[in-house]
ZATORVO-683559 format. One line per 3 residues: number of its first residue (from 1); for each residue x negated, y, z negated of C-alpha. Coordinates in steps of 0.05 Angstrom, whole numbers. Example, Ala and Ser with C-alpha at 12.3 -4.5 7.8 and 13.67 -1.06 7.14 Angstrom:
REM residues 2
1 = -246 -90 -156 | -273 -21 -143
END
This chain:
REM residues 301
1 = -344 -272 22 | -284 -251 63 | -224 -210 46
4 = -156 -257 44 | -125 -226 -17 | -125 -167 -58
7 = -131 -224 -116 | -201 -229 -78 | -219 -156 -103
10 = -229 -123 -177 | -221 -47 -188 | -292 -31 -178
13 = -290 -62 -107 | -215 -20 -81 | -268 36 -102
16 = -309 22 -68 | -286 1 -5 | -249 73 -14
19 = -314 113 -22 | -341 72 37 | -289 98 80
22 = -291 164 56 | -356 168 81 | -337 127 151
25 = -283 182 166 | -334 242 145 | -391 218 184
28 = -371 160 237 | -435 178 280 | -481 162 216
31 = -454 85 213 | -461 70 298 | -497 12 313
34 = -487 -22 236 | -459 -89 265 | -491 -77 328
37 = -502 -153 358 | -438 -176 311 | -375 -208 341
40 = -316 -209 300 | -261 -261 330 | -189 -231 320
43 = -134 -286 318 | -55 -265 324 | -1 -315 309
46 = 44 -249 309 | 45 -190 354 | 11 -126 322
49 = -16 -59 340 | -38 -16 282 | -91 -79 262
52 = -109 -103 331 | -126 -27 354 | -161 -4 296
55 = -204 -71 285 | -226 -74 355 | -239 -3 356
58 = -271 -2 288 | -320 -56 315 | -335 -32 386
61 = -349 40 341 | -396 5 286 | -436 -28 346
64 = -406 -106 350 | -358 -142 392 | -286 -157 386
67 = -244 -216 419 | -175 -230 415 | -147 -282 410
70 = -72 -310 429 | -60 -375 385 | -12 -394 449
73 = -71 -390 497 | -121 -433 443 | -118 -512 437
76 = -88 -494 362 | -24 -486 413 | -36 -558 435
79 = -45 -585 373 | -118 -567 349 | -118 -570 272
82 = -136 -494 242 | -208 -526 205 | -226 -559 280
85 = -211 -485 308 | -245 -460 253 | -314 -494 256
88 = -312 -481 332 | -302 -411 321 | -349 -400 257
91 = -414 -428 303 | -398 -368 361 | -383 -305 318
94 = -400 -276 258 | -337 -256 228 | -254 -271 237
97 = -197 -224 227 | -128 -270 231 | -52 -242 239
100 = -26 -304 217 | 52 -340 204 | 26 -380 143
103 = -15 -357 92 | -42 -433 87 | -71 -419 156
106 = -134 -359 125 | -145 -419 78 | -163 -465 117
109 = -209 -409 159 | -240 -394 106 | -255 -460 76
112 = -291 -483 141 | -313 -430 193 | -369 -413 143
115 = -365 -331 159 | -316 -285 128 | -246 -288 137
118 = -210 -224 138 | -124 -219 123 | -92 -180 180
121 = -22 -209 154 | 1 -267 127 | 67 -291 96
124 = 46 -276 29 | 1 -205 32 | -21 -149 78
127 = -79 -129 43 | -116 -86 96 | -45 -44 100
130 = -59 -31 20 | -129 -13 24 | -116 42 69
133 = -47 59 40 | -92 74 -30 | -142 109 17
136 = -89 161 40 | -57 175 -28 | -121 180 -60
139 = -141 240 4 | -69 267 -3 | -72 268 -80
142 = -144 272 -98 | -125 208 -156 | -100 145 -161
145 = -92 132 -233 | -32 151 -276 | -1 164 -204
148 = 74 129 -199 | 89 97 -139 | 156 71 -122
151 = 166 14 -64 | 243 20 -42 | 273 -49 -6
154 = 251 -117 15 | 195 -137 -28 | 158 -178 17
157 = 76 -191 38 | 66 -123 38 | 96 -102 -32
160 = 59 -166 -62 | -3 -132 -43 | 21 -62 -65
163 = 27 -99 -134 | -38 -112 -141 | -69 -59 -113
166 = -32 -10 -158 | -56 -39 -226 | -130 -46 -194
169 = -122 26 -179 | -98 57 -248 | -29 65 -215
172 = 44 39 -240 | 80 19 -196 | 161 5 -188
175 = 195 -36 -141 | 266 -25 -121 | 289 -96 -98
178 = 363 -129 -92 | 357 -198 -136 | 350 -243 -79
181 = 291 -209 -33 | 244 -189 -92 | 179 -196 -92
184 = 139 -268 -105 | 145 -268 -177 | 61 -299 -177
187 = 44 -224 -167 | 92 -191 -205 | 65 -229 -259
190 = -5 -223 -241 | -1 -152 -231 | 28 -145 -305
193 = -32 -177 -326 | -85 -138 -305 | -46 -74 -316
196 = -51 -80 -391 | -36 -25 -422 | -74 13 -360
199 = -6 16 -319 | 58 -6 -319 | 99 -57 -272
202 = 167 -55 -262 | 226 -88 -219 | 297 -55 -216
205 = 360 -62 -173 | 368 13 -169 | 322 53 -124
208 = 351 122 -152 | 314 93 -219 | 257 74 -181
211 = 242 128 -147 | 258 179 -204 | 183 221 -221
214 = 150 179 -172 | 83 212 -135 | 103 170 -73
217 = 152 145 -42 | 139 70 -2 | 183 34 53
220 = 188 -18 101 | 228 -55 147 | 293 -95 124
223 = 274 -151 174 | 200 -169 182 | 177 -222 237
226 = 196 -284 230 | 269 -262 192 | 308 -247 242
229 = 351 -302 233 | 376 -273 172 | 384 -199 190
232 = 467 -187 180 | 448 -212 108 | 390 -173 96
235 = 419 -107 128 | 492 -123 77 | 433 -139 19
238 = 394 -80 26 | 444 -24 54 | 431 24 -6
241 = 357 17 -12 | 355 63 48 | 303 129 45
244 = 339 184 55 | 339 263 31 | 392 241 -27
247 = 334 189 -51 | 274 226 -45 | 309 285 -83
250 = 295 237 -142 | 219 239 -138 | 184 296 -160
253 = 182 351 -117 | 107 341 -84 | 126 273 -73
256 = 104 241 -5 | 132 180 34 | 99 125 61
259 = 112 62 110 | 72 13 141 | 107 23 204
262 = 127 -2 256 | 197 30 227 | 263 16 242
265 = 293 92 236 | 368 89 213 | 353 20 178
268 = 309 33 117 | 281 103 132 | 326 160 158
271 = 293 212 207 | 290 268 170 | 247 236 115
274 = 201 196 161 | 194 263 207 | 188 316 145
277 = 132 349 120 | 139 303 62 | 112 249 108
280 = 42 220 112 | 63 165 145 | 14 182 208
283 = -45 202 164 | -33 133 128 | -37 98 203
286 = -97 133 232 | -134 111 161 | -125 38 178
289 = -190 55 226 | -231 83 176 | -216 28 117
292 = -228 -28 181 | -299 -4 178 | -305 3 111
295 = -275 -71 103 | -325 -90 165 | -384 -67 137
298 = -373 -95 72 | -358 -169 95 | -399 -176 164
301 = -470 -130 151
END
């Protein structure tokens, strides 16, 4: 099966991945021991925290193994082609989580380790971070659908996956974006198709317009890995799509922010937003543990 998209999931299966982490998080003793004799093989290309610790602890928790594992230290540093790495590794473990550069690289996993690939990060989506970004607003809110959500700045791997998992989810979604870092126009489109008349999908320039009745309020950084080389133009690009008290006082009044973290404070988020009581933005990281499982279970019992 595996789990390199949210294109990979219809609305019935965000559900119920969701309900399976509801339960996780009520009752984590009950689901000790599921993948008991699993190993799941974790492969970074980029550095991480929030997905290395919660996957290695959501394995060791549900029973199973974890390894990590540096590209740098493997012979894919030396040259080893991703499908030779990937038969190797698909005949020693049952399952691989990747943090990868290229998105091209989860492909070509999954096309020949023969056990599930799981999306830590890639170029083009973040789907994990979405899963448990809907798991928090559906907690915080008790619904997803009809909820508006508004994503404020570069629309990059992680706003491609907010896309879709908005319109799976009953939600609309708006995306605040200057012309030149919006998000791939494949999901924009894609998202518009599946919302229907369900939801609605929309791009802007101006994140006062975006973020005007919105439920919740979504950042991230101005300069992801692997763009650093263009951060005076991205911080000139993007120097009014910050989240600050003057923005937020656009959403509606039980409106809560959210970010993916790790955030650069002064850049896209101010303090006072990211620190309020308007902030879930710690809730929303702790839940990356309990959607793990939920993920786990679902691709590696």
């Amino acid at each position: 099966m595996g789990l390199l998209s949210m294109l990979n999931l219809a609305g019935k299966d965000v559900v119920g991945i969701l309900d399976l982490a509801d339960s996780v998080k009520a009752s984590s003793e009950r689901y000790r021991g599921f993948l008991s004799g699993k190993t799941l093989a974790m492969l970074f290309e980029k550095p991480s925290t929030r997905t290395r610790v919660s996957f290695e602890v959501a394995m060791v928790e549900l029973g199973g193994n974890a390894l990590v594992l540096d590209a740098q230290d493997m012979q894919l540093g030396r040259g080893e082609s991703v499908a030779d790495t990937a038969r190797v590794l698909g005949g020693y473990v049952d399952g691989i989580m990747a943090r990868v550069v290229r998105h091209e690289t989860l492909d070509a996993l999954a096309r020949f380790a023969g056990v599930p690939v799981i999306n830590g990060l890639s170029d083009r989506e973040h789907p994990c971070q979405v899963l448990s970004d809907l798991f928090t607003i559906r907690e915080v809110k008790n619904r997803l659908s009809g909820l508006n959500l508004a994503y404020v700045g570069d629309g990059n791997n992680v706003c491609n996956s907010l896309l879709m998992g908005c319109v799976l989810s009953g939600m609309n979604i708006t995306v605040a974006s200057p012309k030149k870092l919006r998000p791939d126009r494949f999901f924009v489109d894609k998202a518009t198709e599946i919302a229907g008349e369900k939801s609605v999908v929309r791009v802007v320039d101006d994140p006062a317009e975006a973020v005007s009745g919105a439920d919740v309020v979504y950042s991230d950084v101005w300069v992801s890995m692997g763009d650093e080389a263009e951060r005076e133009e991205r911080l000139h690009l993007l120097r009014g799509y910050q989240v600050n008290s003057r923005l937020m006082a656009n959403a509606k009044g039980d409106a809560v922010f959210m970010h993916c973290l790790p955030a650069h404070r002064g850049e896209e988020v101010t303090d006072e937003v990211i620190d309020s009581e308007r902030s879930v933005v710690w809730r929303q990281a702790e839940n990356r543990l309990h959607v793990q499982k939920a993920v786990l279970l679902r691709e590696m019992r």
